[in-house]
C-alpha positions in Angstrom: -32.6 -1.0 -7.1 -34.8 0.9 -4.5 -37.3 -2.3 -4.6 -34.6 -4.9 -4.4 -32.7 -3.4 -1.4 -36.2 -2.9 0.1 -36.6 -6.7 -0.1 -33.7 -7.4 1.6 -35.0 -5.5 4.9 -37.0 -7.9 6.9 -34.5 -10.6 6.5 -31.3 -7.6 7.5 -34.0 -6.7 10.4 -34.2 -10.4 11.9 -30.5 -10.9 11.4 -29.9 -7.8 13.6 -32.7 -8.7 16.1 -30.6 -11.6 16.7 -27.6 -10.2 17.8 -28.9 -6.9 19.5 -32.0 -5.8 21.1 -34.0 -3.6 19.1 -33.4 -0.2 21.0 -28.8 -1.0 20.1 -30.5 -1.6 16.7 -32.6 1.2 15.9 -29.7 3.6 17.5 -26.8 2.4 14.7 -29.2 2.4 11.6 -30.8 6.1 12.7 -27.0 6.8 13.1 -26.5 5.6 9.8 -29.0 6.5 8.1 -28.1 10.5 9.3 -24.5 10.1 7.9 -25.8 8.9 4.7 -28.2 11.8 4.0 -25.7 14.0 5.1 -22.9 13.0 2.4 -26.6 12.9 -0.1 -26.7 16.6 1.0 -23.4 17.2 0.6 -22.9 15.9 -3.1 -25.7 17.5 -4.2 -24.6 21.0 -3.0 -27.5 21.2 -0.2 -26.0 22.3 3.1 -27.4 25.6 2.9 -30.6 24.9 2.9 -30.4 23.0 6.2 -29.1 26.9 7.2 -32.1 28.4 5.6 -34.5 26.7 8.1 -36.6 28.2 10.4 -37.2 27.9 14.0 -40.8 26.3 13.3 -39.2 24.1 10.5 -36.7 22.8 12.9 -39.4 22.0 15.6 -41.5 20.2 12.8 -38.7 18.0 12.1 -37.9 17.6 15.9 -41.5 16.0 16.1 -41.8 14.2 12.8 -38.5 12.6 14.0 -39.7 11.6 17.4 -42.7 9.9 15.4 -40.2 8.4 12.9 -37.4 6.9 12.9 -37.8 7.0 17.1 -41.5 5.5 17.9 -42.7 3.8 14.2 -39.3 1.7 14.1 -39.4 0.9 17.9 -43.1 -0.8 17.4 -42.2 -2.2 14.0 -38.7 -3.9 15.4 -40.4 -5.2 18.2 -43.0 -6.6 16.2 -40.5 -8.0 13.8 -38.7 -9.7 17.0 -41.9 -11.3 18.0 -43.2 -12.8 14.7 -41.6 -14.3 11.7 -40.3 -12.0 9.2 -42.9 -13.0 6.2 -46.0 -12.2 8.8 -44.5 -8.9 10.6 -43.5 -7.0 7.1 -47.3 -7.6 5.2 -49.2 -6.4 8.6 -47.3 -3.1 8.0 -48.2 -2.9 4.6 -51.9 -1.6 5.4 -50.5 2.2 6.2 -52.2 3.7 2.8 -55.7 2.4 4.0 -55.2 4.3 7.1 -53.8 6.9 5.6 -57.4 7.7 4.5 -59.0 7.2 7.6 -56.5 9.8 9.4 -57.1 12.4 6.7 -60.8 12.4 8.2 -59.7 14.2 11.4 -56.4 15.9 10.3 -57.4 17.0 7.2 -60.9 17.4 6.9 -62.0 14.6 4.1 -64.7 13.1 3.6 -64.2 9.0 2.6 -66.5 6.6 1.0 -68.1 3.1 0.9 -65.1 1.9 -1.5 -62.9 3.0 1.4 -64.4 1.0 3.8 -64.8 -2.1 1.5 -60.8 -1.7 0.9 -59.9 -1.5 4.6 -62.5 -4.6 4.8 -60.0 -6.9 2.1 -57.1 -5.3 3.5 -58.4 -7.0 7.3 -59.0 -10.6 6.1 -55.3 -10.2 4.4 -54.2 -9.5 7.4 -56.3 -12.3 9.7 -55.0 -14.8 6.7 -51.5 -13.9 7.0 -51.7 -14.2 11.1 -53.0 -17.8 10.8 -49.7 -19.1 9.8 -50.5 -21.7 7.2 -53.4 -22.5 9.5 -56.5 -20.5 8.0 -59.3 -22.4 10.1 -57.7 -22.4 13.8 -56.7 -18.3 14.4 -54.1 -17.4 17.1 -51.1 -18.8 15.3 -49.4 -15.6 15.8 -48.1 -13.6 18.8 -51.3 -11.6 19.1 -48.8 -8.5 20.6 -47.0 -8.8 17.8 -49.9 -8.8 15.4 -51.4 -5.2 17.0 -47.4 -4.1 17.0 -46.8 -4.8 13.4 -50.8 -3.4 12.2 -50.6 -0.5 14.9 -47.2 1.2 13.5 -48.9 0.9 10.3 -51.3 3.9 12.2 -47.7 5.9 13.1 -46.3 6.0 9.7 -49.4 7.2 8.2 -49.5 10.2 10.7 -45.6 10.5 9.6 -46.8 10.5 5.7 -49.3 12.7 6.6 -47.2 15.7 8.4 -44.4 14.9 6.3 -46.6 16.1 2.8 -47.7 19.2 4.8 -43.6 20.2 4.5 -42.7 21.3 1.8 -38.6 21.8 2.2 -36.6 19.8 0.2 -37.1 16.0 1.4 -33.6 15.0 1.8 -33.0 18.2 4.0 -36.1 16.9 5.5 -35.5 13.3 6.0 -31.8 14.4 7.3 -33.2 16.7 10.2 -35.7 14.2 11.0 -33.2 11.6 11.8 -30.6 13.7 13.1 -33.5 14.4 15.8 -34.7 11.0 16.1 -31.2 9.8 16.6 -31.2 12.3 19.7 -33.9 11.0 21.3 -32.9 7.2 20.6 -29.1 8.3 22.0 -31.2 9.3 25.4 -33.3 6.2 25.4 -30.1 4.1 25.2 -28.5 6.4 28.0 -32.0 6.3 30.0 -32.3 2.6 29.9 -28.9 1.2 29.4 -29.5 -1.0 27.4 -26.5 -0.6 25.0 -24.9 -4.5 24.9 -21.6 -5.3 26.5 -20.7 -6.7 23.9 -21.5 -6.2 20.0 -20.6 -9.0 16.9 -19.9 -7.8 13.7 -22.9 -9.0 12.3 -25.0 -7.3 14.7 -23.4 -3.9 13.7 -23.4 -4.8 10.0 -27.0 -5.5 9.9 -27.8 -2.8 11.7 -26.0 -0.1 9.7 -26.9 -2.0 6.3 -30.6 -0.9 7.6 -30.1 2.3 8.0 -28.6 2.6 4.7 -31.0 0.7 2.7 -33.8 0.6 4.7 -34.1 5.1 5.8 -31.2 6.5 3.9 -30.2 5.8 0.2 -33.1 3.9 -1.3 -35.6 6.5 -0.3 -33.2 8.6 -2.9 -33.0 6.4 -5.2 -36.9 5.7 -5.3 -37.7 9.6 -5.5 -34.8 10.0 -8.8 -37.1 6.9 -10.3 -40.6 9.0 -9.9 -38.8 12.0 -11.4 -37.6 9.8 -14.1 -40.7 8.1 -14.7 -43.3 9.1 -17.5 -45.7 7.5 -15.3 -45.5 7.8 -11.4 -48.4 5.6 -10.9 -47.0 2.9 -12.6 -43.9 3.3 -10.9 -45.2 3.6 -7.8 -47.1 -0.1 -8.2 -43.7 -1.3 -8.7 -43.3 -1.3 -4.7 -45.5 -3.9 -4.2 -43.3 -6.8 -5.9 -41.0 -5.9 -2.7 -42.9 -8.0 -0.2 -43.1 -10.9 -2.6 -39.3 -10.7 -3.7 -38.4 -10.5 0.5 -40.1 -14.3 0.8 -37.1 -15.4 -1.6 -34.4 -13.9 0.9 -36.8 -15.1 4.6 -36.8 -18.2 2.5 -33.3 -19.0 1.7 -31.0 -16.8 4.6 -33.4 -17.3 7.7 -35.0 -20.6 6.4 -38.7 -19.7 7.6 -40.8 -22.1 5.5 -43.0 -19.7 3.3 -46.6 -20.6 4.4 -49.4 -20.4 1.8 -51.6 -18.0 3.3 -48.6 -15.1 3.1 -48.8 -14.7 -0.4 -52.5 -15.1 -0.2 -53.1 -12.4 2.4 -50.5 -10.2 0.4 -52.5 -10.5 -2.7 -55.7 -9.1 -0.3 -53.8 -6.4 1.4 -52.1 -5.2 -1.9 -56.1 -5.4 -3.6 -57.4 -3.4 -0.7 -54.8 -0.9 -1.0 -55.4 -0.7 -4.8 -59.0 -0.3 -4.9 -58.1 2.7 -2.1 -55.5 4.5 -4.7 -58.1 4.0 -7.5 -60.7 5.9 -5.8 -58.1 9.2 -4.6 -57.1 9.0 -8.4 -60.7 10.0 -9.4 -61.1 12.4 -6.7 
C-alpha cells in the first residue's frame, strides 16, 4: 500500500502545481498531513506523549520542521514545476548516497572507495535521466530544475540524519515536525501573499491527497510493514519499484511520453544506492 500510494505522488504533485503555486500547495498538504498524524496519535492512545516532551525536544522538532516539510518540499515542488514529473522524482532519489557523505562532518565516519564509486553510477543516472531521451546532446532539462530536484536530495538527508539522532516515538515526532513546519509555511503565505484568489477543487484535492499519502499515512503504514517483516532489508528494497510503478500513472493521467533514458538512469541511481547499502551492511 505504502509503495503504491508513493507512486501516485509525482503525478498528485503536477496535478496540484497546476492549479496552485507551490507555496498554496505545500501549505494544505502540511495542513493535512498534521490532521492525519494527529487522529494516528489519537487512535493509538498517544497524546500524552506529545505532553511528555521537553523544552529541547520541542525546539528539535521546531528545526527539523523548518528543514522538512518547510524548506525540502519548497525546493522539491519547485523543481517538480520546472521539469517533467518522470525526471524531477529520480533526481531526488540519490538522498542515501549523500546520506553518507553528510555523516562525514556530522557524525564523524569515515567512507570508502565503494562510496565514491556508488555516488559515481548514481551521477551518470542522473546526467542520463536529464537528457530527456537525448543521451548525446545534454541540456534537455531546466538546468535550475535539475540542481533543485538533486539539491533537496542534500536537505532530506540532513532531515534523515537529525531525525535518527531522536529517539521519541516517530509519529509524535513526525506530528510536531509538521505542526511547526505548517507555522512557518502559514507565515510565508501571510509574508508573501501569495494565497490564490481563487482555489478549484482539484487544486485543493491534490493537495491534501499529498499530504495524506505523500507525509502522513503511508509513512505509517511503511513503518507497521518493517515491524511486520522478517526481513527489513528486503522490505526496504521494495521502495524502489515506486519510481518505476509512478511512470505508469505520469504515463497514462499527465500523458508525458516515458523517455528511454528514465528507466535507464533509474536502474543506475537505484545500483549506486545499492552498492552504498551493501557496504553500511558490512560495517
Amino acid at each position: 500500500m505504502a509503495i503504491f500510494f508513493w507512486s501516485t505522488i509525482p503525478t498528485a504533485f503536477k496535478l496540484s502545481l497546476g492549479e496552485m503555486a507551490v507555496l498554496p500547495v505545500l501549505t494544505l498538504a502540511s495542513l493535512a498531513s498534521t490532521v492525519i498524524l494527529l487522529i494516528i496519535i489519537l487512535a493509538e492512545r498517544k497524546e500524552k506523549l506529545i505532553k511528555k516532551c521537553t523544552g529541547r525536544e520541542l525546539l528539535n522538532s521546531a528545526i527539523l520542521g523548518f528543514i522538512n516539510p518547510f524548506i525540502y518540499y519548497l525546493i522539491l515542488l519547485k523543481a517538480y514545476q520546472l521539469l517533467p514529473a518522470q525526471v524531477a522524482q529520480p533526481l531526488n532519489m540519490i538522498w542515501p548516497i549523500i546520506l553518507v557523505f553528510l555523516s562525514i562532518p556530522i557524525l564523524g565516519q569515515k567512507i570508502g572507495i565503494k562510496s565514491f564509486i556508488a555516488l559515481f553510477i548514481s551521477f551518470a543516472g542522473v546526467y542520463i535521466i536529464s537528457s530527456q531521451g537525448k543521451l548525446f546532446h545534454p541540456g534537455q532539462s531546466n538546468l535550475t530544475g535539475v540542481i533543485l530536484a538533486t539539491g533537496s536530495s542534500v536537505f532530506w538527508a540532513l532531515y534523515f540524519i537529525l531525525n535518527v539522532k531522536d529517539i521519541r516515538d516517530e509519529a509524535v515526532k513526525l506530528f510536531l515536525n509538521f505542526l511547526s513546519g505548517s507555522f512557518y509555511l502559514i507565515c510565508a503565505l501571510i509574508i508573501t501573499g501569495m494565497w490564490p484568489e481563487s482555489v478549484s477543487f482539484k487544486g485543493i484535492a491534490t493537495s491534501v491527497y499529498i499530504g495524506v499519502f505523500e507525509m502522513g499515512v503511508t509513512f505509517y503504514f511503511w513503518l507497521k510493514a518493517l515491524k511486520l517483516a522478517h526481513s527489513t532489508d528486503k522490505v526496504s528494497n521494495l521502495v524502489y519499484l515506486a519510481p518505476f510503478l509512478s511512470l505508469i500513472f505520469v504515463h497514462f493521467i499527465l500523458h508525458e511520453p516515458v523517455y528511454f533514458t528514465t528507466p535507464a538512469g533509474l536502474l543506475l541511481i537505484i545500483s549506486g544506492i545499492l552498492i552504498q547499502t551493501r557496504k553500511l551492511r558490512k560495517v
